[in-house]
C-alpha positions, -999 to +999 in steps of 0.1 A: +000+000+000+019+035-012+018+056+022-009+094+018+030+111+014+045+091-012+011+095-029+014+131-028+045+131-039+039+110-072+013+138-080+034+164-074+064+150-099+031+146-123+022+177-118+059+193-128+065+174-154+032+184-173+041+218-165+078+216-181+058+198-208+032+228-212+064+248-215+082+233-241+051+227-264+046+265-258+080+276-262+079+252-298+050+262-309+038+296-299+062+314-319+048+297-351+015+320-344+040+348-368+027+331-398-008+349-397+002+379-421-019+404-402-008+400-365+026+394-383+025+428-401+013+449-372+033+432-342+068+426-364+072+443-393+104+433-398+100+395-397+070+404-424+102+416-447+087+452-442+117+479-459+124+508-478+087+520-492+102+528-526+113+490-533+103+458-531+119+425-523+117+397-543+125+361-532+123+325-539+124+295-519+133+257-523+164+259-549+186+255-568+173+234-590+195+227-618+160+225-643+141+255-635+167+279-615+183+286-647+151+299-666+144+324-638+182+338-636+178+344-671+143+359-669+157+379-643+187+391-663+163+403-693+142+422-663+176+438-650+165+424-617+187+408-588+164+388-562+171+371-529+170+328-530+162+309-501+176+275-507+179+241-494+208+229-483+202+195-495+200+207-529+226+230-528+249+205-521+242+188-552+247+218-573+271+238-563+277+253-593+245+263-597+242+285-564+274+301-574+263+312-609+231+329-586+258+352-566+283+355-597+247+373-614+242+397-585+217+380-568+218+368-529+217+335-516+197+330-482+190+301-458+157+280-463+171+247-443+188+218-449+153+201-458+120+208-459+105+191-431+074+194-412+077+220-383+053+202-358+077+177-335+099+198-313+138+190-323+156+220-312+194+202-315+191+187-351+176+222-357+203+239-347+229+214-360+209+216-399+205+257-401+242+258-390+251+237-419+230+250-445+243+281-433+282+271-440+276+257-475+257+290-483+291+311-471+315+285-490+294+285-524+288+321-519+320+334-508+302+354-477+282+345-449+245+347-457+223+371-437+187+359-438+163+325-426+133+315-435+115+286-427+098+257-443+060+264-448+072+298-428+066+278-395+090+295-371+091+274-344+113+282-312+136+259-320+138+271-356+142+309-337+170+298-312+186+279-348+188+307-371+201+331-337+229+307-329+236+305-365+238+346-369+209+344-394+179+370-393+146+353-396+125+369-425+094+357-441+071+377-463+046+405-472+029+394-502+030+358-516+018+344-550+006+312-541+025+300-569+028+265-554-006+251-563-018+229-589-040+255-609-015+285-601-011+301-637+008+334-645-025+355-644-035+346-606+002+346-597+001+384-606-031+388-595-024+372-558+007+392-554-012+423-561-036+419-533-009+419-507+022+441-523+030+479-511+058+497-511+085+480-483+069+444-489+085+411-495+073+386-523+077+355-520+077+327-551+091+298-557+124+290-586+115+250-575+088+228-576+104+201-555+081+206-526+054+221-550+029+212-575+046+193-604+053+220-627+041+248-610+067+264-614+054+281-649+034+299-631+057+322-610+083+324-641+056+337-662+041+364-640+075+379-638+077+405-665+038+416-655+047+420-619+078+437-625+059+462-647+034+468-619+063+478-593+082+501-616+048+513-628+045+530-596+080+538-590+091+509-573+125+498-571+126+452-570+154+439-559+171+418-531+168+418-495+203+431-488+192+463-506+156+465-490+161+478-453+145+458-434+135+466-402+148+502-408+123+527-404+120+551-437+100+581-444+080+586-475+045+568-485+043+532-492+030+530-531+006+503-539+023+477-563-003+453-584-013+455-621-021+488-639-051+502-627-059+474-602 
């Protein structure tokens, strides 16, 4: 028979280790609440890639990939436009090259992860270990440290935070996306998505990669360049990469409204 102390004693354990588990669940997955755009553009601009209200920033996750990276560097080069990518660094690793001919065309590589795993099961150490080497390869193939995180599915968990701090990365994630990722994206609602959300200072983000995407969805975001590019210079906009955008700097001036002529 367990004695009324040892009894109380069991419960009280219980009762501490729910609370450290209530902690750690909280500490992992509270932070992940910065992926709502609104409460993520009023509470931290910064992390919602919020800069200099006469440019925009354009970036794309989930490269290189030797098939479709190309066509967008040299849709970009025709558009005179340099752009931040966020890449894996699973698949940087297998072309090297590739992320090297990004930074030898003025563009900026960032840190998206090693892979592209679900956020949802705490694993703060292989967290930390994976954004630290992603991280490296970026600075070896790039020749400089990179500056900027973002996380798969833009899930910042605490552990993903504490990685991309011990790492000396920034977390960023986004202001306008183009939900080019879907099965049915096309050029037209591409455009037409990033419209709805862009204004001067914002942060699109596309895709250069359908590895973790819609089979060929890709087409989608490659063809609305040239229109959304139009739009942005249209109203005086300046597109370019994030190391050019100020983020988190405050700016004077009025935020123009970037989306297709006369939308």
């Amino acid at each position: 028979m367990v004695s009324a102390p040892a009894a109380g004693a069991r419960r009280a354990a219980a009762r501490r280790a729910g609370a450290v588990a209530a902690a750690l669940a909280g500490w992992h997955v509270l932070p992940a609440a910065t992926w709502l755009p609104g409460l993520r553009g009023a509470l931290w601009p910064a992390l919602d890639g919020r800069g200099d209200p006469g440019r925009v920033a354009l970036t794309f996750d989930d490269g290189p990939d030797p098939a479709t990276t190309p066509l967008f560097l040299r849709a970009l080069e025709r558009l005179s436009v340099r752009a931040t990518f966020f890449v894996l660094g699973e698949r940087l690793e297998r072309a090297p090259g590739l992320g090297r001919l990004i930074v030898a065309e003025g563009h900026e590589l960032a840190v998206h992860g090693w892979g592209h795993d679900p956020p949802w099961v705490p694993r703060p150490v292989r967290d930390v270990r994976e954004v630290a080497r992603a991280a490296a390869l970026v600075a070896d193939v790039a020749g400089r440290g990179p500056l900027w995180y973002r996380p798969p599915y833009g899930v910042l968990t605490g552990g993903r935070w504490a990685a991309a701090r011990a790492a000396g990365l920034r977390p960023v994630l986004w202001s306008a996306w183009g939900r080019d990722w879907t099965a049915d994206a096309s050029p037209a609602s591409v455009r037409a998505e990033v419209a709805r959300g862009v204004r001067g200072g914002a942060t699109v983000l596309l895709h250069d990669s359908d590895a973790v995407c819609a089979p060929g969805s890709w087409r989608a975001a490659l063809g609305a360049l040239p229109g959304l590019v139009a739009d942005c210079r249209a109203r005086g906009l300046v597109v370019g990469r994030l190391a050019d955008h100020g983020v988190g700097t405050p700016r004077g001036g009025r935020a123009g409204a970037c989306g297709p002529a006369g939308g």
